[in-house]
C-alpha positions in Angstrom: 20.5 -2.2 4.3 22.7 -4.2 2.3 23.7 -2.8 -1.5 22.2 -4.5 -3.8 2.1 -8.8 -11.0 -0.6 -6.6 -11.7 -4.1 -6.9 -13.5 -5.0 -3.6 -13.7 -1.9 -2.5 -14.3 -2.3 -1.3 -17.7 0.4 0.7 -18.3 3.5 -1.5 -16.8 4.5 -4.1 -19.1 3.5 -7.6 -17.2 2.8 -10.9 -17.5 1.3 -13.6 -15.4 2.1 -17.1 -14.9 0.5 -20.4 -13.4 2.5 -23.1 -11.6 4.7 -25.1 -13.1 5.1 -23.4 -16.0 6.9 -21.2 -18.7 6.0 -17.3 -18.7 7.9 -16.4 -21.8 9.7 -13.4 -22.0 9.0 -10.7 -18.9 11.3 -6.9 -19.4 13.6 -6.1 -16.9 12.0 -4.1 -14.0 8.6 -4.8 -14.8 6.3 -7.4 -12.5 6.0 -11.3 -13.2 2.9 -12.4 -11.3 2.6 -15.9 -10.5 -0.8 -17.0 -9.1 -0.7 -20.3 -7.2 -3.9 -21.9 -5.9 -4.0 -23.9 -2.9 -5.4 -27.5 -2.4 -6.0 -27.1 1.4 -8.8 -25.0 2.9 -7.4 -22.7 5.7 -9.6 -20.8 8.5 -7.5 -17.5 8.1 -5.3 -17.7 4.8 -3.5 -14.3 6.1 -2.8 -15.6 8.9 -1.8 -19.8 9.1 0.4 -20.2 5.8 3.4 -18.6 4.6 4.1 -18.8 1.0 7.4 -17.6 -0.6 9.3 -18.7 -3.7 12.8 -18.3 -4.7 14.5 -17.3 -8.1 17.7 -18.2 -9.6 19.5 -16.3 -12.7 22.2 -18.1 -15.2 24.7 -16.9 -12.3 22.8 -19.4 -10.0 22.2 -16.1 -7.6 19.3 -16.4 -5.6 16.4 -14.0 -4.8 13.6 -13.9 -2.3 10.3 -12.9 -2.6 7.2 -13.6 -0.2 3.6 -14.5 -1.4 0.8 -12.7 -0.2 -2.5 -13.5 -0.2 -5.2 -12.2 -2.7 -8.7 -13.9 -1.8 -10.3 -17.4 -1.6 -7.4 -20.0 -2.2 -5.4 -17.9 -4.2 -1.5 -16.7 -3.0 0.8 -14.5 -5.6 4.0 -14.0 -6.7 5.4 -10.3 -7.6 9.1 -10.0 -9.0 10.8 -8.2 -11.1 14.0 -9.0 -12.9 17.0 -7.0 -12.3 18.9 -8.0 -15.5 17.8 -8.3 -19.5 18.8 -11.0 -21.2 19.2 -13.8 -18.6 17.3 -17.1 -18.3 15.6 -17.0 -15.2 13.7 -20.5 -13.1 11.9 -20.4 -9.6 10.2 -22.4 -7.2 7.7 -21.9 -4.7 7.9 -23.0 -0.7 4.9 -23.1 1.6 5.5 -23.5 5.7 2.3 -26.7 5.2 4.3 -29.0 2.6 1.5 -31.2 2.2 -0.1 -28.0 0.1 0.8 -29.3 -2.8 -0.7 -26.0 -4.9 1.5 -23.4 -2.7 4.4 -25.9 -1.9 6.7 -27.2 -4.9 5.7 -25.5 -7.7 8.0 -24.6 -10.6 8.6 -22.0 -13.8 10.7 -20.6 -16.0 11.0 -17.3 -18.6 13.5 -15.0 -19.8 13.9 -11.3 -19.2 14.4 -9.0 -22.1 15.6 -5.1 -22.3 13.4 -2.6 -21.0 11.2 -0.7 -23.3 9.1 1.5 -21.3 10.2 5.4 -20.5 8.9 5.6 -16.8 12.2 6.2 -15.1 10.9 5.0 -12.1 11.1 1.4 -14.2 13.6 1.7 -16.7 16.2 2.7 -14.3 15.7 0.2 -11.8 14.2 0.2 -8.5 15.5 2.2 -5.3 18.1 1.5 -2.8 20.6 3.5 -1.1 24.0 5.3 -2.4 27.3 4.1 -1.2 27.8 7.1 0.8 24.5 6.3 2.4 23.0 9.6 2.0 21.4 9.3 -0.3 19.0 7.1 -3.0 19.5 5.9 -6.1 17.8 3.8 -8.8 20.0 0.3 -9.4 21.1 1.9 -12.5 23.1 4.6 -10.3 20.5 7.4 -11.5 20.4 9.5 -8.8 17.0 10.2 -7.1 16.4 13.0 -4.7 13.5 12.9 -3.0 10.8 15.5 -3.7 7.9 14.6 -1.1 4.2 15.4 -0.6 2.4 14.3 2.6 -1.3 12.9 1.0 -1.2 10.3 4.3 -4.9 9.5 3.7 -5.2 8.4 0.5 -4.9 4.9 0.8 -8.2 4.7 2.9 -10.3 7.8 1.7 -9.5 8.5 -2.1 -11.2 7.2 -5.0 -8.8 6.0 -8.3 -10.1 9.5 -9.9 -8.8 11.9 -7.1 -5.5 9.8 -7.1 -5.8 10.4 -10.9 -5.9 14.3 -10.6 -3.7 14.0 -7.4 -1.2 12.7 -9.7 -1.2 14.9 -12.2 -1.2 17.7 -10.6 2.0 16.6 -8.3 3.9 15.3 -11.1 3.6 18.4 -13.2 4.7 21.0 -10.0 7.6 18.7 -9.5 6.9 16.1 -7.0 8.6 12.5 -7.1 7.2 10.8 -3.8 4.2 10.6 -1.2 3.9 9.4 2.4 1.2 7.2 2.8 -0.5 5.3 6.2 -1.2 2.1 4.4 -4.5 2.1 7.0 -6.5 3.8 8.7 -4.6 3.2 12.2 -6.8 4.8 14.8 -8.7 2.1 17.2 -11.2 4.4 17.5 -12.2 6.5 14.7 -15.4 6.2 13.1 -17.5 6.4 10.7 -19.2 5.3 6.9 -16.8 2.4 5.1 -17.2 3.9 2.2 -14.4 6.7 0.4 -14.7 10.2 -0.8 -17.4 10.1 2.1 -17.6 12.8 5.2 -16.3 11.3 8.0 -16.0 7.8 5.7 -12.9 5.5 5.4 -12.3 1.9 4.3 -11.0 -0.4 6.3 -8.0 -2.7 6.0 -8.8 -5.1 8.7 -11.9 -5.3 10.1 -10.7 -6.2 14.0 -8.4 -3.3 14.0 -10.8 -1.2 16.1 -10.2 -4.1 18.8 -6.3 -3.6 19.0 -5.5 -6.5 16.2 -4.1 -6.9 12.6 -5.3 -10.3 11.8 -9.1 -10.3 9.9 -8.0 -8.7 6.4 -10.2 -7.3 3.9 -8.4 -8.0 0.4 -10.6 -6.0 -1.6 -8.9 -2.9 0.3 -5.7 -4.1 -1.0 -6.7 -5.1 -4.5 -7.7 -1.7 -4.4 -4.7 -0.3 -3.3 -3.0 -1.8 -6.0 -4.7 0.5 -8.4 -3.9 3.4 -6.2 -0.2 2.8 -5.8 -0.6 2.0 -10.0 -1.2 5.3 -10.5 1.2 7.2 -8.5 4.1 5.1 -10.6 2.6 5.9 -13.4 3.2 9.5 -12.7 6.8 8.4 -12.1 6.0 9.1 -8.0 7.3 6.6 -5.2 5.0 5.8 -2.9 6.2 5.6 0.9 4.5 2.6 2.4 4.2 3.3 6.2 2.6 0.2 7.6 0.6 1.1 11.0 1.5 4.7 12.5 2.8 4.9 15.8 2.0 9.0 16.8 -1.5 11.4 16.4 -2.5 8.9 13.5 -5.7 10.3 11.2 -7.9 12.0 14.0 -5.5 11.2 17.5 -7.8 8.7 18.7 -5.8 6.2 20.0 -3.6 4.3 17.2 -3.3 0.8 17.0 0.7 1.0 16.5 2.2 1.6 20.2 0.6 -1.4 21.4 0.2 -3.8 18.6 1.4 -7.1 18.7 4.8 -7.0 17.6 4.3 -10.5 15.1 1.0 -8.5 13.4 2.9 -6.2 13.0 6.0 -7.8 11.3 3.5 -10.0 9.6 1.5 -7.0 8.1 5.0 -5.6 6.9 5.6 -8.6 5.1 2.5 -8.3 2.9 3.4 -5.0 2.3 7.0 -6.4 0.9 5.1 -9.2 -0.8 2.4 -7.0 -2.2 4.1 -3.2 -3.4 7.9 -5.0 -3.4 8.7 -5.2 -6.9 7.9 -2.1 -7.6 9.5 1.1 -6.4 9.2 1.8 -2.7 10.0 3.1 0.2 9.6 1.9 3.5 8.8 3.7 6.9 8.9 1.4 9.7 8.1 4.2 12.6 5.5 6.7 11.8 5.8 9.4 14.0 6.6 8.6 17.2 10.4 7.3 18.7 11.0 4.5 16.2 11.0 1.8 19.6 7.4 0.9 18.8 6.5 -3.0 19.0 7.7 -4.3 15.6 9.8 -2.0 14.4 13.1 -3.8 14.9 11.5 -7.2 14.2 10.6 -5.8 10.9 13.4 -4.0 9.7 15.3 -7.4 10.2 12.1 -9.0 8.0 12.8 -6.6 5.8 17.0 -6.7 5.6 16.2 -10.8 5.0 13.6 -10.6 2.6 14.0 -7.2 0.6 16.0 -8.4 -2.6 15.9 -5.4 -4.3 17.4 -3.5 -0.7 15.1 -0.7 -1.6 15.9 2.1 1.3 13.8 1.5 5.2 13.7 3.8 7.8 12.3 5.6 10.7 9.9 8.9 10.6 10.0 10.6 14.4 8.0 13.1 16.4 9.2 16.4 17.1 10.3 15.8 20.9 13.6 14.9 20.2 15.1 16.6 22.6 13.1 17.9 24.8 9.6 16.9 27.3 6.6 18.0 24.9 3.1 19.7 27.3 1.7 16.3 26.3 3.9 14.1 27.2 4.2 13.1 30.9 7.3 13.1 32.7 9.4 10.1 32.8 7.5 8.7 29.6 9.1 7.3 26.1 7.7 9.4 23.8 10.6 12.4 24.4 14.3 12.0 24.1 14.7 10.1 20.8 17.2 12.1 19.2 16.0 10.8 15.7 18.8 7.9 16.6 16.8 4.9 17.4 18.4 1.8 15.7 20.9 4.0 14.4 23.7 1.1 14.5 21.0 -1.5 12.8 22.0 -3.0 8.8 18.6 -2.6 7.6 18.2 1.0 8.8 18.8 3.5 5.7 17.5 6.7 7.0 15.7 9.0 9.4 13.2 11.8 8.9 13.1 14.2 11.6 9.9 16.2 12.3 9.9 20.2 13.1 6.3 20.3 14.3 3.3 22.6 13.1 3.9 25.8 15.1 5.4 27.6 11.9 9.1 27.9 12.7 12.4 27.5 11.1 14.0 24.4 13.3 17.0 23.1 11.1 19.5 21.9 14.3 17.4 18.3 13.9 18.6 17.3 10.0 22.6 18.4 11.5 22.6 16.4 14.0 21.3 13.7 12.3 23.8 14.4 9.2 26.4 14.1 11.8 25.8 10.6 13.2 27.3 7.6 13.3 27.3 5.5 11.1 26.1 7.3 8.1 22.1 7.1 7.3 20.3 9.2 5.2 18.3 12.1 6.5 15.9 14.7 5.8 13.2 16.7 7.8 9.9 14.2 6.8 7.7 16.8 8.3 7.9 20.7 8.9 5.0 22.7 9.4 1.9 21.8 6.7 1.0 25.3 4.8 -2.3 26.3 6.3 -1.7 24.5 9.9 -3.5 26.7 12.7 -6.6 27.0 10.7 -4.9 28.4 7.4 -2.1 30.4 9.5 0.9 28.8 9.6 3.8 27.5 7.2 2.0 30.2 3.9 3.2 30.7 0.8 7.2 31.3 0.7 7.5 29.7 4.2 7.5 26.4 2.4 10.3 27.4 -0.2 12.5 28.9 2.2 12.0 26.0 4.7 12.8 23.3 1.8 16.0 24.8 1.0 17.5 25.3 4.2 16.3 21.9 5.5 18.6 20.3 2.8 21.0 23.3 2.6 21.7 21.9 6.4 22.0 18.4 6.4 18.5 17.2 5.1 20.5 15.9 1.7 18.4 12.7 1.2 15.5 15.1 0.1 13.0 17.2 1.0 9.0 17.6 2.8 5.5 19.3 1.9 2.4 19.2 3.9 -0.8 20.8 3.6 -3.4 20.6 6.4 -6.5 19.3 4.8 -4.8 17.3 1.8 -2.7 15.0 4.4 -6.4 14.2 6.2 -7.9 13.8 2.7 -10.9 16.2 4.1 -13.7 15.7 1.6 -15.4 19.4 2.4 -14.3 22.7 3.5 -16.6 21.9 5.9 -16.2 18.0 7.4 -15.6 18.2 11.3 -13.5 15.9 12.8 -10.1 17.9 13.1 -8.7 20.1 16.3 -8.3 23.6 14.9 -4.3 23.2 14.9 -4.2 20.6 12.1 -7.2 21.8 10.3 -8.4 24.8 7.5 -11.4 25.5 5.9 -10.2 23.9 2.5 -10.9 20.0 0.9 -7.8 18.2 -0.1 -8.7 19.6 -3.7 -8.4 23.1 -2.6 -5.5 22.5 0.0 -3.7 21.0 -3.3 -3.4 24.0 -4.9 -1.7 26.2 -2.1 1.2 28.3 -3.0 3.6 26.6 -1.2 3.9 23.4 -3.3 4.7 25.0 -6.2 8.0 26.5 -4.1 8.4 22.9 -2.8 8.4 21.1 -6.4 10.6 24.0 -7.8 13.6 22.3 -5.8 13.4 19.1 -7.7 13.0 21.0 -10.9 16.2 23.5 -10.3 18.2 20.3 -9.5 17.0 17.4 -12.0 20.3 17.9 -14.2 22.7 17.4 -11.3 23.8 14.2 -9.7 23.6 15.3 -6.5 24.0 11.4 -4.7 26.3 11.6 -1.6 26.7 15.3 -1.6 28.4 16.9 1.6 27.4 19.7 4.2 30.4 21.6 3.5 29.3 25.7 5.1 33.6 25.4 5.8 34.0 26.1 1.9 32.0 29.0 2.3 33.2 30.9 5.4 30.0 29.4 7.1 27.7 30.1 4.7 25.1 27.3 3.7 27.1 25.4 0.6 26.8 21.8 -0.4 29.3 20.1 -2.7 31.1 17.6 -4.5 34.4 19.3 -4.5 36.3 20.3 -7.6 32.6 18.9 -9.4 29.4 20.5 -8.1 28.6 23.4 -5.5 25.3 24.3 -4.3 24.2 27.0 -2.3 21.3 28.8 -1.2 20.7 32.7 0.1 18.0 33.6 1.0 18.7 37.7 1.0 21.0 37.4 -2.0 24.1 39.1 -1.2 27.5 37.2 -2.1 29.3 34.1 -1.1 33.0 33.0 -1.6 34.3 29.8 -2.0 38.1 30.1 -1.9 39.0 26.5 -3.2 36.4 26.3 -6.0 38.5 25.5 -9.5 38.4 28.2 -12.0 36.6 27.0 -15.1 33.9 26.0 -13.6 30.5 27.1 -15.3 28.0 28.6 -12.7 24.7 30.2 -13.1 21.7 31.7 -10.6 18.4 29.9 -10.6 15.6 31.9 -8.9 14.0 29.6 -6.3 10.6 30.9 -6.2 10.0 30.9 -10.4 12.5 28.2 -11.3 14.3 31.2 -13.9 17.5 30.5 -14.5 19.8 33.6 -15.5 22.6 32.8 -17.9 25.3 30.6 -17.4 29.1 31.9 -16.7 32.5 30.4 -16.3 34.0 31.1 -13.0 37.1 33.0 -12.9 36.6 34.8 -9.4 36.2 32.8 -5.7 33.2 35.7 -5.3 29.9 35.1 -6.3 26.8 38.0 -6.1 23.3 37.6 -6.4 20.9 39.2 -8.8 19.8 41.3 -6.0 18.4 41.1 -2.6 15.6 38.1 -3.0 16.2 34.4 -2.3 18.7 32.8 -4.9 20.2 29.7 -5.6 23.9 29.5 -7.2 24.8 26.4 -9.4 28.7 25.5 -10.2 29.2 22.5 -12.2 31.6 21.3 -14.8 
């Protein structure tokens, strides 16, 4: 992808605005809302106008942002300015002219300095590093991804789980969450009504007959609140739109066979509704990223994303080979985790190890290897309790975070638990095969041991800038190293034992962090190529200027 309003929003600075007029002063990063009300009645207002406006600094530069639709006759406005300081004007464009309350309407307002302390704000939002590899704030803070896997959220969780989600994320060390905007399977049933056995909300009520087009707005208005909270507790949410593989229950999701212009429609929204805020986008949920609508939306998206905040493409785990479910000769296999590889608005792909518990760490290489550059990670490894609370334990996730970046993954790194990604309200609530299920709620599942290990990575590494970093094992006589040479080294063993890096500059400092307790042992300047561990436990060894 190219370089470079909320009620309820109580604890972003905003301000709203009618047409045609002045909204005073609005801070850099944080949401204008402009509400414009139509004068013409429409049968489906999601569906038979588009409504956008433009913006214009003192440099005359121009930003697009789309409208969405918010109930009755009423479209809105979200954007955020990128600079303090600057006059700013804008006018609004509907595809029926004659509308005279959506087409034609004007305003001005000034954006001032920043005076928040939510990085996720102050800093900018997100787009992607020079390199490619990785993301960073429009500041040039660096952001490494530290993600949790709550997929269900959006359609089962009330405001007050989100609120102890939240907390409890932010303070272990998380920065991001993947999220199925929807509930996508056609056929899954059940109460519309959250926090509810066997209960979730729907987004559209003619989903269940293959089709995004009859929306329910109070689900969004909703989600607004949701997605509030999470940036509040300076966590990105990662909007995936429609999911193309098992989806919530594996009963038949609406994404392989949706109509490609719902689909790029429904992404627009999306854009529209979370776009001024930070976000990430995930075009391809699971599956081989050819789905109908993917590539039609990642165009949308490289068009009408004027932040360039990062897109891409979350797989299955058949890359490479025929899975037992898949029949012969079918799509579902043989991805590679390279669809749309060559495309401008594609910023990364997230590989996916499965849930049998093992160690796969070839995928993120590969990927890390292609041409041209895009960012990469592992999105999914085995979720700790998979198998009915067997697989992926404890340790398993610590070990499995580090190597997965250690190996290529350098865009960021995964955590699932089985019951918290489902949102299961009881130990108890059926609905799950046994491989993807435990005897936990998502309360319980939250506090499993191996999210603790996962967040420790983001924690051990806040202080460095580790944007663009290389895969560079030939430093280190094959042994996993990342670096920025001559600046920053980083490497991981996971027996202790020593490592040599001939070429690193003396005078470095260097110390050991412990992975598994986040102690760090005191720092040292480096005056030999040789460096031991503590003893025989995972470390993780640190050279910086």
């Amino acid at each position: 992808m190219r370089p470079f309003p909320f009620y309820l929003l109580l604890w972003i600075p905003f301000c709203f605005t009618m047409g045609q007029s002045s909204s005073g002063d609005v801070e850099q990063w944080t949401t204008l809302e402009i509400t414009l009300a139509s004068k013409e009645e429409y049968k489906n207002p999601y569906t038979d106008v588009e409504v956008w406006a433009l913006f214009y600094d003192e440099q005359n530069r121009e930003f697009k942002r789309p409208a969405f639709w918010d109930g009755g006759n009423i479209w809105k406005i979200r954007f955020a300015p990128t600079t303090a300081n600057t006059s700013w004007k804008w006018t609004s464009f509907a595809s029926n002219k004659n509308d005279a309350g959506l087409h034609g309407q004007t305003g001005i307002f000034r954006s001032v300095p920043h005076s928040g302390t939510n990085p996720l704000l102050k800093n900018g939002l997100l787009t992607m590093s020079k390199g490619h590899r990785s993301i960073v704030h429009h500041s040039g803070k660096p952001f490494l991804m530290v993600a949790d896997t709550p997929w269900a959220i959006p359609f089962r969780a009330t405001t007050e789980q989100v609120e102890t989600y939240a907390k409890d994320r932010q303070k272990k060390g998380f920065n991001t969450v993947l999220l199925m905007t929807l509930q996508p399977d056609m056929k899954a049933e059940g109460p519309n009504k959250r926090n509810t056995e066997q209960g979730f909300k729907r987004a559209f009520n003619d989903l269940s007959e293959g089709s995004l087009n009859q929306m329910n707005v109070d689900y969004f208005q909703y989600y607004d609140k949701i997605i509030n909270i999470l940036i509040a507790h300076e966590i990105v949410p990662v909007h995936q739109p429609v999911f193309h593989g098992f989806g919530w229950k594996g009963l038949d999701v609406l994404g392989r066979t949706i109509d490609p212009k719902e689909y790029e429609r429904y992404c627009k929204y999306l854009l529209a509704r979370y776009g001024s805020l930070p976000a990430i986008w995930l075009l391809g949920g699971d599956h081989n990223g050819k789905d109908p609508g993917i590539l039609e939306s990642g165009e949308m998206l490289e068009k009408w994303d004027c932040y360039a905040q990062p897109t891409g493409i979350h797989y299955n785990p058949c890359d490479d080979y025929l899975a037992s479910w898949a029949k012969e000769g079918s799509d579902h296999c043989f991805h590679y985790n390279k669809s749309h590889q060559a495309e401008e608005w594609l910023d990364f792909q997230w590989a996916q190890t499965g849930h049998n518990g093992e160690h796969l760490y070839h995928k993120v290489e590969r990927m890390y290897a292609n041409l041209p550059t895009k960012g990469s990670a592992n999105g999914e490894p085995t979720y700790e309790g998979m198998d009915n609370g067997k697989k992926g334990l404890g340790w398993w996730q610590g070990e499995e975070a580090w190597m997965q970046l250690m190996h290529g993954g350098t865009m960021g790194v995964a955590y699932g638990a089985a019951t918290l990604w489902q949102w299961k309200i009881s130990p108890t609530e059926e609905g799950w095969q046994a491989w993807t299920d435990q005897a936990t709620s998502w309360k319980e599942a939250m506090q499993l041991e191996g999210a603790s290990h996962v967040g420790l990575v983001g924690k051990i590494l806040k202080d460095y800038d580790l944007t663009d970093i290389e895969k560079r094992f030939d430093l280190a006589e094959g042994k996993p190293l990342l670096a920025k040479e001559g600046e920053l080294y980083i490497a991981y063993l996971n027996e202790g034992g020593s490592i040599k890096i001939p070429s690193v500059p003396l005078g470095l400092n260097y110390h050991w962090a412990n992975p598994k307790t986040g102690e760090k042992m005191p720092t040292k300047t480096v005056g030999d190529p040789i460096f031991t561990a503590p003893d025989a436990h995972p470390w993780v060894l640190i050279i910086s200027k």
